[in-house]
Every structure is written in C-alpha cells, then in structure tokens.
C-alpha positions, 0 to 999 in steps of 0.5 A, a space after each residue: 578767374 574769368 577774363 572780361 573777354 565775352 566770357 569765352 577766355 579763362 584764366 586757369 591758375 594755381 597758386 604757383 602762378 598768381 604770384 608769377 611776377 616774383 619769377 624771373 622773364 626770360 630776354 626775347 631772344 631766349 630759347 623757349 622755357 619749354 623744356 618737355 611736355 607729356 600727356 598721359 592716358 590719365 589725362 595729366 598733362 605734364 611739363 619740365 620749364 627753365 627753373 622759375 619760369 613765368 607761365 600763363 595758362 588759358 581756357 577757351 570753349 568751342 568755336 568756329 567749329 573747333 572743340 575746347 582749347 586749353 594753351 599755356 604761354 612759355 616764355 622763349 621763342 619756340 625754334 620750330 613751330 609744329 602740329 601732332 595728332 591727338 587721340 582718344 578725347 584730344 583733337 591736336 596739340 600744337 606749339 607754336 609763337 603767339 608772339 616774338 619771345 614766346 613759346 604756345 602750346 595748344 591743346 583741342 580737344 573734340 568737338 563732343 568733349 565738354 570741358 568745366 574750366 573751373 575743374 582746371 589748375 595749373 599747380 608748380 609741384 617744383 622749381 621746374 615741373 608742373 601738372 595740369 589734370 584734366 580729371 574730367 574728361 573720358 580717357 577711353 583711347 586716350 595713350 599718352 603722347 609727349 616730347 623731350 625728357 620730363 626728368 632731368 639732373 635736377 633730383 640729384 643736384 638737389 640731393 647734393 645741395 641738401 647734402 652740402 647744406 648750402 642754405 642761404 643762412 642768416 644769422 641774428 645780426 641780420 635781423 632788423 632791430 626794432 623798439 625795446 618792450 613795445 610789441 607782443 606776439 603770439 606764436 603757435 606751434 600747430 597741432 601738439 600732444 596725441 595730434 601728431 599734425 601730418 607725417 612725412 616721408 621716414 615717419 618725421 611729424 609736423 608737431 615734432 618739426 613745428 614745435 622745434 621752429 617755433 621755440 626758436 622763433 620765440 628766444 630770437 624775437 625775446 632776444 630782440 625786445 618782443 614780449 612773446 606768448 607761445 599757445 603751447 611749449 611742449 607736447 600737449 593736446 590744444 584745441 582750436 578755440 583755447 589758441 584763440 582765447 590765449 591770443 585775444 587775451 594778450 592784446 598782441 601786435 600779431 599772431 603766427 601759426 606755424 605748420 608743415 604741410 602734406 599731400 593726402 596722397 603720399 605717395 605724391 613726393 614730387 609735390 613741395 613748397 612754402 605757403 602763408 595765408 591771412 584771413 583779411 586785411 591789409 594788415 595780416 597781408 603785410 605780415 604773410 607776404 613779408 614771412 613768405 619772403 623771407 622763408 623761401 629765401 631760406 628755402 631756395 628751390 622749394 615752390 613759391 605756393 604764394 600768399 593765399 586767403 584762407 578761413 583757417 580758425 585761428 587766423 579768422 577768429 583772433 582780433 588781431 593781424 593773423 598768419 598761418 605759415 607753411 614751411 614746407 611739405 613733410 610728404 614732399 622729397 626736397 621738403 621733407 629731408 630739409 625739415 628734418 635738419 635742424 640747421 634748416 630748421 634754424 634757418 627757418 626760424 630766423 626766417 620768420 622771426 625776420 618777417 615779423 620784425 620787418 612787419 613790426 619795425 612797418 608799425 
C-alpha cells in the first residue's frame, strides 16, 4: 500500500504483518526484537525476532543522491548503532534507533539498482522468522552478509511442545450456547474423491485431514442445536458449482469451507500458518475473523497469516456469509505433524465450531 507521503514512501507487507496489532509491544526500555539478520547471495533477506514481534517494513525510491532504500522497524532499542559495507548490488546496511524504543535496519542499494516496490513482501514464515525476497534485483557480486545466529532452540522446543501435546485444549462446555433449531450451516470439506487437495510432509493429504475436521465440526454444532449441511461426507469427487448449489438451496445463516494449505515448493517446510478468507461483507468479515481466533488459539506458535479478501468460488458465489478456513500447512514442519493428530485435529474442530457459534450467538 502506497503512503500519502509525495508518493515516495511504501509500505511493503505481508499478511503476517496487516494484522500486527494482534502481536504483542515491546516496553521502551526492551532490548531490540532484532535478534539476527542475513542477507543472502540470492537476494533473500532473512531475520530471527522476539516471538511475535510487530514489524513495520518501508520502501523509499533514490533521493538526494542515495539508491533505493528499504528499512524494517523492530521494536527495542538497538544497544550499538553501526554501518557495513555492501557489495554486489547493495550499497550499505545499516542499524540503527529511529526513535527511543525502536531498532532500524536499513538497507541502500546503488544508485544503478531499480527496485519495483510492488515486487516487495515481508511474509512471518514462523512465530520468529521472516523473509523479504528481493527477487528482482541482479545478484552478480552479490555474497551474503548478515549478523547473529538465524537458527535458534525454537525447532526443537517445538518438537518437544508437539511431543507433549500441550494443546491449548477446549472442550464442549466451553463452547457458547446459543437458541435451539434456529440457525443452519453448511460446512464443506475441501476437495474429496480422486482430488486428494495437497500433500504434506510423510504423504499426509488435505482431503483425509479436512474431512476429519469437518464431521466433527458438524456433530459438535448439531450437539448444540445447529441444523448442519455437510456438501460431502465421505470420499467423493464434488465440483466446485455442485457445493454452491447445495449451500443456496439450504437458505443457511453461514457457509464454511474447510482446507489445509501448502507451499508449491515443498521443499519450503519452514513456511506454516493459519488463514481465513471472506469474499465481501461486514457479515463473512465477522464470521473469518472470529474462526481465525479461535483457531490460532488452538494452534499456538503457527503464523497469524490473518484474515484476507479472496475471490475463492465458493465463498463468492454462495448468497449467504462465507469462509474458507486454512488450518495450516500440510508442507509446512510444525503444521504438518500437528495435523496429522487427531487430537489437534479435535481441537481444531472445537475451534471453529466455536467461531461459528460466536458468529451466531452476534446474529
């Protein structure tokens, strides 16, 4: 998004980072969030935060005699402000305090070096790390340069939180009651028959995971007084347009498609999270934001990937509030193995059976 700042100051974000505010501030006093940072000959810049940190990344063309800048705020107050060198296509890096109780970190790039701010995201790919490609720029000459320790105890300490199952764990009771036979939704396990969806890490499938998830979202929600269409309760093939039709018919309060996401490239397992997206309206806001919640409490440590606008067909072509929930990522490592429980599963289901409540008990 562009700043109204003589159009010369962007704002590049991911979606980890529109919705920010749900992370927690660091006191002024604080150490800096930054923790490491590494620039690599393949123009990936890469960072290790405080878990949950609030980042702001901004863009600023040449100037005053300077190339391209990009910077990323931390919060924190940097102990020793300092300059390095660049090479290849960077000029300098920089760290530096903008301000009391924040950390800079700056990166110019030489004055021959175009860079097309709309190329520029900064995407969480975990409670601590982060990636900023800067796909467009040359890399000849470019070797990678960086501070600190990019990989820290935090793999293994997951390992053993997945180990322990300490799930954040809710149960029926803590479910909100709401009027007996008076709402209808439909629920829709993504993909199904020959279209096996995505397939994660040790072969585990999005159809087997979602299907699983959502039978149970529809016994919790019958159990407390929800009329519920399932669009598909076993391993059939369902098309697109039939799901819609099946929701229309019904005259239902809401409709939720339940999915598991991946990355193209697998190989990319650092890469996890938990997304909800609406097609329009105040209404299929309400309902995504209140089922992505309660689903990343059921998954502490997975990204906030946040609530997003999408055009996805079912949710655009349904005539009643619609979501499409992500639960996390079959290719991704902490995801992965926590889908492939059934008791996370569980949880999940609970998770989103209470959103929906929640949106119903607002109606």
């Amino acid at each position: 998004m562009v700043l109204g700042i003589s159009r010369r100051l962007a704002l590049i974000a991911g979606t980890a980072l529109q919705i920010s505010i749900l992370f927690y501030e660091l006191p002024l006093n604080a150490a800096s969030a930054l923790a490491a940072w590494h620039l690599g000959s393949d123009g990936v810049l890469k960072l290790r935060t405080s878990r949950g940190a609030n980042l702001k990344a901004f863009f600023q063309y040449a100037q005053s005699g300077n190339g391209d800048r990009v910077w990323i705020d931390f919060p924190g107050e940097l102990v020793r402000p300092r300059s390095l060198p660049g090479n290849g296509p960077v000029k300098e890096i920089r760290l530096g305090k903008p301000q009391k109780g924040f950390t800079r970190l700056v990166i110019e790039f030489n004055k021959s070096i175009s860079i097309d701010p709309q190329d520029l995201k900064l995407v969480g790919t975990s409670p601590d790390q982060w990636e900023l490609n800067f796909g467009g720029i040359p890399t000849n000459g470019l070797r990678s340069i960086g501070e600190g320790n990019l990989i820290r105890t935090v793999q293994r300490r997951s390992e053993r939180f997945l180990r322990s199952s300490s799930y954040q764990s809710l149960t029926i009771s803590d479910l909100p009651n709401i009027p007996q036979g008076r709402y209808k939704v439909v629920i829709d396990p993504g993909h199904g028959g020959p279209d096996s969806g995505a397939v994660g890490i040790s072969g585990i499938r999005e159809t087997d995971v979602v299907l699983d998830i959502s039978l149970q979202v529809a016994e919790i929600l019958e159990g407390k007084g929800v009329k519920v269409i399932l669009t598909r309760k076993s391993e059939i093939d369902l098309d697109l347009a039939p799901r819609v039709v099946i929701a229309n018919k019904t005259r239902a309060n809401a409709f939720v498609s339940i999915h598991a996401n991946a990355k193209r490239r697998s190989t990319r397992r650092d890469v996890n999270g938990i997304e909800t997206f609406y097609f329009s309206g105040k209404k299929g806001y309400r309902l995504a934001s209140l089922i992505q919640n309660e689903v990343l409490r059921a998954s502490p440590g997975s990204p906030d990937r946040g609530v997003r606008r999408s055009r996805f067909f079912v949710i655009r072509r349904t005539n009643m509030p619609a979501v499409l929930v992500e639960t996390g990522f079959l290719t991704g490592k902490l995801d992965s193995l926590r889908l492939s429980q059934a008791p996370h599963r569980r949880n999940l289901a609970l998770a989103i059976s209470k959103g929906i409540l929640l949106y119903l008990q607002g109606e």
